[in-house]
C-alpha positions as CSV (number, residue, x, y, z in Angstrom):
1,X,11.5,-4.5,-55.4
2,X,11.5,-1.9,-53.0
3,X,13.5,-1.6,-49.5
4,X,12.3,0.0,-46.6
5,X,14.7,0.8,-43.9
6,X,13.5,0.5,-40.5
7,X,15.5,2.6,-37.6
8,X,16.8,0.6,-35.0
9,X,15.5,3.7,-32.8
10,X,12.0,2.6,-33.5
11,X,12.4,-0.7,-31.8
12,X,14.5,0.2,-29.5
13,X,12.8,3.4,-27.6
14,X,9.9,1.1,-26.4
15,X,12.5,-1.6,-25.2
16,X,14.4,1.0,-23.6
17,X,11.2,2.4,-21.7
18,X,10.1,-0.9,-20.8
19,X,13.1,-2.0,-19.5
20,X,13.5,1.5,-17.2
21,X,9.9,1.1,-16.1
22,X,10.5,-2.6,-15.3
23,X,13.9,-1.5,-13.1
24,X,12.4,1.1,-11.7
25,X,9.6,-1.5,-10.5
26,X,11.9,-4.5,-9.5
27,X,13.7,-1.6,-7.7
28,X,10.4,-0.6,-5.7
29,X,9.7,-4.4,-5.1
30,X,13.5,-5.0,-3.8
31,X,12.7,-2.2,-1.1
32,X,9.9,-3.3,0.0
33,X,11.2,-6.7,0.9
34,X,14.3,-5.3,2.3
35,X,12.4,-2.9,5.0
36,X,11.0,-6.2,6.8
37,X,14.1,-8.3,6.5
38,X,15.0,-7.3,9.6
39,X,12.2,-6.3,12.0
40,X,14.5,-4.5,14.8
41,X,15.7,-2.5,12.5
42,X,12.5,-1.7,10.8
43,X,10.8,0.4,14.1
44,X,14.3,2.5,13.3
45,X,12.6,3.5,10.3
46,X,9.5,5.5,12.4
47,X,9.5,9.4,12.5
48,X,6.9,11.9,13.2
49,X,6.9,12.3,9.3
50,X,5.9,8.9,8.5
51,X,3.7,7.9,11.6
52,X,0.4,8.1,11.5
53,X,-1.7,9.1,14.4
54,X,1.3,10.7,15.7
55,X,0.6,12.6,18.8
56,X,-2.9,11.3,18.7
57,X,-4.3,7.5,18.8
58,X,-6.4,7.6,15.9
59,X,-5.2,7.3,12.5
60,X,-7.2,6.7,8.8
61,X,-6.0,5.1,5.7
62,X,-7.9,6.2,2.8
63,X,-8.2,2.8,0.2
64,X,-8.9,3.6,-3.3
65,X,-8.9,1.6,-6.9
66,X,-6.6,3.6,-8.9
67,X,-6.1,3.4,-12.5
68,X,-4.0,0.2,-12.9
69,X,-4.4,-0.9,-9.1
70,X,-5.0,-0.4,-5.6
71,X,-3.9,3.0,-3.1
72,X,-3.7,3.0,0.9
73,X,-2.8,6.3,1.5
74,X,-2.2,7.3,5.5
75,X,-3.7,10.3,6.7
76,X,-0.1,11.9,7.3
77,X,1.1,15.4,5.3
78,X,2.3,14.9,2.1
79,X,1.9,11.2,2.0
80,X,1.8,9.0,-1.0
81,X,-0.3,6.0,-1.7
82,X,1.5,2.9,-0.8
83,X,3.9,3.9,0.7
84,X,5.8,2.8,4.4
85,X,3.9,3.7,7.4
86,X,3.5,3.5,10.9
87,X,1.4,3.3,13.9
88,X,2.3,3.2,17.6
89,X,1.0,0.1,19.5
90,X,-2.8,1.1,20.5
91,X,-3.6,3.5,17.5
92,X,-7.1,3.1,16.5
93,X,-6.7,2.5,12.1
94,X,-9.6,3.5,10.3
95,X,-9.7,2.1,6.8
96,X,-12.2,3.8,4.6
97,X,-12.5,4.7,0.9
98,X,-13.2,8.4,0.0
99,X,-14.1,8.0,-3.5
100,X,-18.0,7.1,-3.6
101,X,-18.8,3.4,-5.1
102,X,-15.3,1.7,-4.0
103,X,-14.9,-1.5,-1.9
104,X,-11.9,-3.0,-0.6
105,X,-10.0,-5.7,1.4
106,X,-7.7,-5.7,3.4
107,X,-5.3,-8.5,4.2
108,X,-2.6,-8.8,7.0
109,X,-3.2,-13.1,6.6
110,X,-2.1,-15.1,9.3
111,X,0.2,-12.5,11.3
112,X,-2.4,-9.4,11.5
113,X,-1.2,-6.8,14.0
114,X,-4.6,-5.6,14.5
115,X,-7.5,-6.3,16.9
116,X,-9.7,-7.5,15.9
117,X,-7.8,-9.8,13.4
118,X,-8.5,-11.2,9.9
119,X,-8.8,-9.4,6.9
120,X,-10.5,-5.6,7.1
121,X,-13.5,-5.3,4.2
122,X,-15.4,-2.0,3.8
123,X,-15.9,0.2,1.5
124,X,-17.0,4.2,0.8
125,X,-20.4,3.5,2.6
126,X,-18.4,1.5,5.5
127,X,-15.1,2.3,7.2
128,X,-13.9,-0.2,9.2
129,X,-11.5,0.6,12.7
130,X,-9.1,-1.6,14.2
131,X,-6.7,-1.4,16.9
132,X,-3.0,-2.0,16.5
133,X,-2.3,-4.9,18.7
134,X,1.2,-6.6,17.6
135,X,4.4,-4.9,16.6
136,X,6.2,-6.2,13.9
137,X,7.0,-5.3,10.4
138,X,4.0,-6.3,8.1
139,X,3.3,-6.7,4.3
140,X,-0.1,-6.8,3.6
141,X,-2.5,-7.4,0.1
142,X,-4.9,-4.3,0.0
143,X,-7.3,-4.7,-3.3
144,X,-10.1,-2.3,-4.5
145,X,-12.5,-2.3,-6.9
146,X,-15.3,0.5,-8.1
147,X,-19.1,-0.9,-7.7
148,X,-19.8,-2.2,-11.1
149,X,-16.7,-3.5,-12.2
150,X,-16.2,-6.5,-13.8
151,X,-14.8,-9.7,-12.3
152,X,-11.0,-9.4,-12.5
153,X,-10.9,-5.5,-12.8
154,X,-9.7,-5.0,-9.2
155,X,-6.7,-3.2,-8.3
156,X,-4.4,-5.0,-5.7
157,X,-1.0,-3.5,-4.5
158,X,1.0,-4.9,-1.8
159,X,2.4,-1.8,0.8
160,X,4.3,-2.2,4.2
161,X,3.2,-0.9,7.8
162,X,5.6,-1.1,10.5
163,X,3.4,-1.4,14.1
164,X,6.2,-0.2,17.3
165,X,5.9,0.5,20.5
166,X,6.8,3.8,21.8
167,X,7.6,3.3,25.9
């Protein structure tokens, strides 16, 4: 009979990297729900960095279907998909995709800060422009999918915008 030693490295690595990646994620999530826990505080959080359609009243948001789920991505310097943003009170937000065959939906539910309300839908044929309305600290659902796709193989993410008014 023969035994075979197994390292305890071997089942531990993959443990070890799922539990960093699953910190690192419960991490992200904690943050997000922190920024909107309290909404005076939040419009604190708007710079010129992170504002879009700063100095101007127009602003885009480029929605894509990345490789395990969905991008909103401000049209701000250096900014990263999904991450905090903002928009003065009477920015006009054009959502739009930039890669050709994606759709997406956009969903404020109930509280939307934008006029007119209810959830955005357009895709890389049709951006869709809105007007920021209500100020607030908002979570919203923003899913995408490629044309083609099978049911189910949407991406859906779940960012933050932060809507203030600058008297």
């Amino acid at each position: 009979m023969k035994i075979q030693r197994t390292s305890v490295l071997s089942f531990s690595a993959p443990l070890l990297a799922f539990s960093l990646l699953s910190g690192s994620a419960a991490a992200h999530s904690q943050n997000s729900k922190d920024v909107c826990a309290d909404p005076s505080a939040a419009a604190q959080m708007c710079t010129a960095v992170n504002t879009c359609g700063s100095g101007s009243t127009s602003c885009s948001v480029d929605v894509k279907r990345t490789a395990d789920s969905a991008s909103a991505t401000p049209s701000i310097p250096k900014a990263k998909g999904n991450s905090l943003f903002c928009v003065n009170v009477g920015t006009t937000v054009t959502w739009k995709s930039t890669d050709k065959g994606d759709g997406f939906i956009v969903d404020f539910g109930a509280s939307s800060p934008f006029d007119p309300s209810g959830a955005i839908r357009g895709g890389s044929a049709h951006a869709v422009s809105v007007v920021a309305k209500g100020t607030g600290c908002f979570k919203y659902s923003v899913s995408a999918c490629h044309s083609g796709e099978v049911y189910g193989m949407c991406g859906t993410a779940n960012p933050v915008i932060i809507v203030f008014d600058k008297k």
